[in-house]
C-alpha positions as CSV (number, residue, x, y, z in Angstrom):
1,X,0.0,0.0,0.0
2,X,0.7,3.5,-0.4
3,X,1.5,5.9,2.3
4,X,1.2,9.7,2.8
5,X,3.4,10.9,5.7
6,X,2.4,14.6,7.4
7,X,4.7,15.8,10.3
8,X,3.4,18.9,12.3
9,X,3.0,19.9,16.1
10,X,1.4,16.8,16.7
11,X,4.5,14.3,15.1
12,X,4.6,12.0,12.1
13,X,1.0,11.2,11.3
14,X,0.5,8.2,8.3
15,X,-2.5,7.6,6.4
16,X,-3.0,4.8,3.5
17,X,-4.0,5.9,0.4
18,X,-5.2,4.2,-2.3
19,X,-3.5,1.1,-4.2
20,X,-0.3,2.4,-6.6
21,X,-0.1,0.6,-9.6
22,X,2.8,-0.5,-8.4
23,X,1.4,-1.8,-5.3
24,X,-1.1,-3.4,-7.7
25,X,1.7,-4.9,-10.4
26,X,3.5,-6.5,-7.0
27,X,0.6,-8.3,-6.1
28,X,-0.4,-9.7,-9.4
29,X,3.2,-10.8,-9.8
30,X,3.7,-12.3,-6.8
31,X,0.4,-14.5,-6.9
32,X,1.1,-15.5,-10.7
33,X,4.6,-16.5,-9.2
34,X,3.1,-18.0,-6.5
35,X,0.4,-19.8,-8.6
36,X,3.5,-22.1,-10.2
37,X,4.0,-19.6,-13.3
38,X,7.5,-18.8,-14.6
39,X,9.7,-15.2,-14.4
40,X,9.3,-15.5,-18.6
41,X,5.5,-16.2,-18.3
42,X,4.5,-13.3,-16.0
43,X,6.9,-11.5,-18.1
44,X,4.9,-11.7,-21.0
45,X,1.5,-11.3,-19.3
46,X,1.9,-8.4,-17.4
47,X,4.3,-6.8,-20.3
48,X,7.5,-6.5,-18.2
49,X,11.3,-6.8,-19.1
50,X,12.5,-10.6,-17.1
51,X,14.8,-8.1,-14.8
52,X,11.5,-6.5,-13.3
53,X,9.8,-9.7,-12.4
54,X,13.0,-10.9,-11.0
55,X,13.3,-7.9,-8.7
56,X,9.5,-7.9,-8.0
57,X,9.8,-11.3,-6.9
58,X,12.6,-11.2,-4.7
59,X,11.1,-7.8,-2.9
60,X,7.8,-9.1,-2.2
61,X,8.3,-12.6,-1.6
62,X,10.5,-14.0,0.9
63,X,14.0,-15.1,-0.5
64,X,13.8,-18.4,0.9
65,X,10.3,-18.7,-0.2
66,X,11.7,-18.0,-4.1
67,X,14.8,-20.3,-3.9
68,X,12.9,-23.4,-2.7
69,X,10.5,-22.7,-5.0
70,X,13.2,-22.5,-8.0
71,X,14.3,-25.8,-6.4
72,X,11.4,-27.4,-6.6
73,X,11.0,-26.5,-10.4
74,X,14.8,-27.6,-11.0
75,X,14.0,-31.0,-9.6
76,X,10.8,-31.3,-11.4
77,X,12.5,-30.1,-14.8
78,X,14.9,-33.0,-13.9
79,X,12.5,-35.5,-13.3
80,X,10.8,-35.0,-15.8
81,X,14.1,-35.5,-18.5
């Protein structure tokens, strides 16, 4: 979510705002990613360069989360030769 930060007499107040787009590209990315689709799919689905969705996914999901989940593919991928 989005913040607005005011400081005055009274301290630092924060409000949410509305949903960024940003905010709202994060989460569709990280439930396509989640949802077993590949960097390269949501790539071409949500219209973003591989390097974005990389970066998307390693700041909104938990980096241990992503790496046992690239495991998981690797070992299914193997299997599967």
């Amino acid at each position: 979510m989005a913040w607005a930060v005011r400081s005055g007499k009274e301290g630092c107040i924060a409000r949410r705002l509305r949903p960024s787009l940003h905010d709202l590209r994060g989460t569709d990315t990280t439930k396509f990613y989640i949802n077993g689709l590949t960097e390269h799919e949501i790539a071409e689905i949500m219209s973003l360069g591989g390097d974005i969705v990389s970066r998307i996914i390693r700041h909104c999901i938990d980096r241990a989360t992503a790496i046992n989940d690239r495991i998981k593919r690797l070992n299914e991928a193997r299997t599967r030769m």
